[in-house]
N, C-alpha and C positions, 0 to 999 in steps of 0.2 A: 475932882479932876477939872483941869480945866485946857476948853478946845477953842481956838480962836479969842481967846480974852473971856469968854464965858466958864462961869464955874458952875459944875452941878455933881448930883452925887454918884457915886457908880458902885458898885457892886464885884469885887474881884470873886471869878469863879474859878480860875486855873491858873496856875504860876510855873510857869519853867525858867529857864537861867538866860533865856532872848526873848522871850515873850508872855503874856497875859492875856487871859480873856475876861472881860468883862460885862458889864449886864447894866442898862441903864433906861429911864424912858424914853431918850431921845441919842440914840448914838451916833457919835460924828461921822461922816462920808469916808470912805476908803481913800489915803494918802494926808491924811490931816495928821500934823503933827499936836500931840495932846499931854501933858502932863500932869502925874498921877502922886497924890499928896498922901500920906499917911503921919501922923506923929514926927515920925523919924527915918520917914522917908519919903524919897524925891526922884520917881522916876518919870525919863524923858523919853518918847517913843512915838510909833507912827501907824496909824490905823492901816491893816492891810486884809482885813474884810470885813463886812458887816453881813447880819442876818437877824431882823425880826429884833428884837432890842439888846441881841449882843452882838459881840466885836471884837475882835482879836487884835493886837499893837504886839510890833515887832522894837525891842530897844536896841539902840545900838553901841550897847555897852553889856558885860553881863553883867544879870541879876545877882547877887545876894541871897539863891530862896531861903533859906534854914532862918536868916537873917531878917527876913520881910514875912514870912510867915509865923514867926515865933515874938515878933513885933520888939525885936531887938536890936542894940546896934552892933554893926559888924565891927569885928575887931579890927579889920582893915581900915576903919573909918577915920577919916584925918583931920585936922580941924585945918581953916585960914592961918594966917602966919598971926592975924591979932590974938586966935584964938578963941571965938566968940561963935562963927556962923562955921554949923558941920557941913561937909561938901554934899552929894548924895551920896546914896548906897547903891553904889554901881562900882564895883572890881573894873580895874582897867582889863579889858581885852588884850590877848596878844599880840603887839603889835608888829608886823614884818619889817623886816629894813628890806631898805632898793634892793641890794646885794642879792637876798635872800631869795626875792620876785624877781629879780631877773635871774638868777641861778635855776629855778623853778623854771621859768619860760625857756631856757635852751635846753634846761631837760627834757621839755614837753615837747620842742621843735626835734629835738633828734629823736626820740618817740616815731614821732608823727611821720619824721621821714623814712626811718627804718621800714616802720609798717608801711607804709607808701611805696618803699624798695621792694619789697616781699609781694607784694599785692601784685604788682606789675610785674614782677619775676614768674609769678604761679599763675599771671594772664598768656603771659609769652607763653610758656613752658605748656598750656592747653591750647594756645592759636594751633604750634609750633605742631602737635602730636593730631590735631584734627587735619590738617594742612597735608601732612606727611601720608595719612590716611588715605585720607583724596586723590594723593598722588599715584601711592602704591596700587589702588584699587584702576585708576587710571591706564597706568603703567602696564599692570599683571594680566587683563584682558586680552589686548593685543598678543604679547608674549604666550599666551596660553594657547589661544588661536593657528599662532605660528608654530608654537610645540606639537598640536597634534597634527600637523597636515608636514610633518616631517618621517622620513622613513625610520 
């Protein structure tokens, strides 16, 4: 691995398709960007906690595991146009177009407004019935008063 221009050895103890944990004598600080060597592969990622001499790196591409755990090359794998240096073993990620993230964000505004419509309708609607309460309760004293002192 190496963190900051410094190379040393690490220890992978858990692998998923965003992240790794690792195990080392001296593990880099939380938010250190670090990259992790293997044969045939090249992954790039960012420490996002430590504890005691491991540490966990978040990638921001996904992993390969079948691929990096069987110490193989992925079929995915592509070379430069020379042909000569393999790219790493990271699958591109899904990436969203504008369209897609802004079609998502006025889904999520009309969401948000809807529920905000209702919420305030179901505030009214109990102001509206505690109000009315008060009134009648107000109201039906006097009247009641006047009813029995009539012949």
């Amino acid at each position: 691995m190496r963190a900051g221009g410094a190379k040393t050895d690490v220890c992978i103890r858990n692998v998923s398709s965003r992240g790794l944990m690792l195990q080392t004598a001296h593990p880099p600080a939380a938010g250190t960007y670090v990259e992790i060597f293997q044969p045939a592969h090249t992954i790039v990622a960012r420490v996002v906690w430590c504890k005691d001499k491991r540490f966990g790196v978040r990638t921001s591409d996904v992993v390969d595991v079948n691929a990096l755990i069987n110490g193989t090359v992925s079929q995915r794998r592509a070379f430069d146009r020379d042909g000569q240096r393999p790219q790493p073993l990271l699958r591109e990620s899904p990436r969203r177009h504008a369209s897609d993230i802004a079609e998502q964000h006025e889904r999520s505004r009309r969401l948000s407004r809807a529920f905000e419509f209702a919420l305030i309708a179901i505030y009214g609607v109990v102001a509206a019935s505690l109000v009315g309460g008060v009134a009648y309760e107000n109201i039906a004293r006097p009247i009641a008063q006047i009813t029995n002192h009539l012949p």
